[in-house]
N, C-alpha and C positions, 0 to 999 in steps of 0.2 A: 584539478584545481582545489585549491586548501583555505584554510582561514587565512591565509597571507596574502590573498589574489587577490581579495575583496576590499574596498575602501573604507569598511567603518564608518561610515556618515552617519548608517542609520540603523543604529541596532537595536536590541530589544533583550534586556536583563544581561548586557554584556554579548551579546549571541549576534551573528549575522543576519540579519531580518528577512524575513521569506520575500517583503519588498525588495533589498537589496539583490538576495537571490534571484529572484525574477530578471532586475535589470539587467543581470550578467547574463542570464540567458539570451536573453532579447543581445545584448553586445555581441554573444558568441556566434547568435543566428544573422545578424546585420554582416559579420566579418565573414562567416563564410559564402554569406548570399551574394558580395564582389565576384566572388569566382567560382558564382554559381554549383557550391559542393552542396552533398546534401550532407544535412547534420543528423545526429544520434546524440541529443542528452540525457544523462540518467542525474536527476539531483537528489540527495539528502538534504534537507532542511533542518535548523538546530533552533530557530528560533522557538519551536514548543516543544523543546525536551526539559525532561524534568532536571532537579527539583524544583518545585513550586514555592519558593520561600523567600524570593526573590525582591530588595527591598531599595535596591538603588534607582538613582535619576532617570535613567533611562525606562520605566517603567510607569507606566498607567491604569489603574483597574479599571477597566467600562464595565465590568459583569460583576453583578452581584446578584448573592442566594437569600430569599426571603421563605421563612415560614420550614425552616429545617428543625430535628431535633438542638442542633449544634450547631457553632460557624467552621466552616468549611475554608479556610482563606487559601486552599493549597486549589480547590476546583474552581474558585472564581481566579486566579491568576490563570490558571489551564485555558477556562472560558474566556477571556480577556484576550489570551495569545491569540484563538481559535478563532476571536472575533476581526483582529488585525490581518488573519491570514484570508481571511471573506474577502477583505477590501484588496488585499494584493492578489488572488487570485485573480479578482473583477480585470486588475491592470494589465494582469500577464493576456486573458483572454480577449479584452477588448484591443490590445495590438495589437493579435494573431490572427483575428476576425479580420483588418485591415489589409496582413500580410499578402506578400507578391508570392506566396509559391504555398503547397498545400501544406500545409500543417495537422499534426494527431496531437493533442493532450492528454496527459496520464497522469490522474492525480489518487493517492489513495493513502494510506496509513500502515504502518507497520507494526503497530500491538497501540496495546490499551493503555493510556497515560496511567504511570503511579498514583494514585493519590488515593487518600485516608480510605480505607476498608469499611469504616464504620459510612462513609458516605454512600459508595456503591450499594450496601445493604438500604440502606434509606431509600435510596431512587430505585432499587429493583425490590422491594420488600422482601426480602429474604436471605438464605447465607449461601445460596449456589452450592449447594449440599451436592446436587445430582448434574448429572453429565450435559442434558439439555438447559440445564441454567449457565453451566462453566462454559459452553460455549457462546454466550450472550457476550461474556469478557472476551472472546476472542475476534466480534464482527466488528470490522472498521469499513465506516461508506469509503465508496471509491465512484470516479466516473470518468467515463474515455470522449474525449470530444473533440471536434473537429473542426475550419475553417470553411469546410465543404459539405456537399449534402452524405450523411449516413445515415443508415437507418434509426429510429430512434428506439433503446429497447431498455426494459430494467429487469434487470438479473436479479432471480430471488436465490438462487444458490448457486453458488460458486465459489473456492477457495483462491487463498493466491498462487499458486503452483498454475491455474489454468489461466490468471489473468493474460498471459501473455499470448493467450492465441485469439483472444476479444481484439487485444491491441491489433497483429495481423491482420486481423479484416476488416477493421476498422480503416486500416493501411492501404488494403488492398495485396496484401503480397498471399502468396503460397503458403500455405503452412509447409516447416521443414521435416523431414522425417518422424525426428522427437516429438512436435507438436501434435503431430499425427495420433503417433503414440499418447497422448495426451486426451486427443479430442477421446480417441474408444475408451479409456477408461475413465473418464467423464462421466461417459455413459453408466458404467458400473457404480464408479464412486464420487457424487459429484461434489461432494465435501471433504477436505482432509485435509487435518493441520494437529499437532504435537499432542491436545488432549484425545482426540478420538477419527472416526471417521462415521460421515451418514449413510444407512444403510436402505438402500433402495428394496432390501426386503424386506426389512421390519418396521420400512418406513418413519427411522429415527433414530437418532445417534446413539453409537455404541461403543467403547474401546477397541482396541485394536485385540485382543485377547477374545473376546466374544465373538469377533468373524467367521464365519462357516461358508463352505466351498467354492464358491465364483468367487465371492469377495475377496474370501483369504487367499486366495491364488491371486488373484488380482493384485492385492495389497504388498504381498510375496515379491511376485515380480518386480513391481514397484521400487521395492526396498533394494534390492537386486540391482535395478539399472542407476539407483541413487548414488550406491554403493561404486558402480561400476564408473560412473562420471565423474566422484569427490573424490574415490581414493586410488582405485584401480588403476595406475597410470600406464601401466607395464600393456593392460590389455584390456584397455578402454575401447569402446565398440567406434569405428573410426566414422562409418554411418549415421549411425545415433549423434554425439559429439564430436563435428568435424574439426573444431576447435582445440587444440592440442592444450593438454592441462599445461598448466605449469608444475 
């Protein structure tokens, strides 16, 4: 489904609004609930992508920065979107909560909004010089929820690569081969994402050049079965990825 699927009723700086969004879920979940299928949706949301500069009708600021060096007008539009997406999350959840058949919610972020450099220095007091501060740009909350009882827990570390095995249990399903693979090196590495990886024996983060023996073997492999899934077509491991690349 594309920007063409969607009604445009209710948008937000010309974008699809995470409200509208929502209600197409809710539509696609109603249609297939007739004939009783179960559904799998993965949504992108455009309503708070950047740029923040955003000056037409369809726009409202509710957030504003007081007591800054400077005005910030690109993180109060950010915070504005962010605050509209509170209210449509409430929408999506309080149907689901109502719904006839179980339901997992999966909500989370995928990087750090653009906005002015000189801001982030403001609200983190500093230039993210070192590797445990560049990682602070990389944390996006996320949270998995349900219509049913699950355990209730908060993950203080985890990257997105393992979110999906939280999702599984949350589900209730098996983990598959690869998740498997995933859970054990977890265990080793339970952080990793493009600036570094956290190292459970120095007890903090480190580049990927720094690694030594478990890790870097770890890391190694890793790189190896990435390698082997994205490009390897010819002799993709059929176990690991039973899903044939394209």
């Amino acid at each position: 489904y594309f920007e063409e699927d969607f009604p445009h009723q209710n948008t937000l700086r010309e974008f699809v609004s995470d409200q509208e969004m929502f209600e197409k879920i809710i539509e696609l979940y109603e249609k297939n609930k007739v004939e009783n299928h179960n559904v799998f949706l993965f949504g992108v949301t455009m309503q708070n992508h950047g740029g923040y500069d955003y000056e037409g009708a369809d726009y409202q600021q509710t957030i504003s920065l007081n007591g800054y060096t400077q005005e910030y007008s690109d993180a109060e539009q950010y915070l504005s979107m962010i605050h509209a997406t509170d209210s449509a999350v409430k929408y999506l959840l309080d149907y689901f909560s109502k719904a006839d058949h179980e339901v997992v919610v999966v909500f989370y972020g995928d990087h750090l909004p653009s906005l002015n450099s000189n801001f982030y220095q403001e609200v983190h007091g500093g230039t993210f010089d070192t590797i445990e501060e560049q990682q602070l740009k990389h944390r996006v909350p996320f949270f998995i929820w349900a219509n049913y009882d699950i355990p209730e827990e908060t993950v203080d570390q985890v990257s997105l690569n393992y979110l999906s095995n939280y999702v599984y249990r949350a589900a209730g399903f098996e983990l598959p081969s690869y998740n498997r693979y995933l859970d054990d090196l977890q265990k080793t590495i339970p952080e990793v994402n493009s600036v570094g990886y956290y190292s459970r024996t120095e007890q903090c983060f480190l580049t990927y050049s720094e690694a030594q023996r478990e890790e870097r073997d770890a890391l190694h492999q890793y790189q190896c079965l990435m390698y082997n899934s994205l490009f390897d077509h010819r002799n993709r491991n059929a176990q690991l990825f039973p899903t044939a690349a394209d």
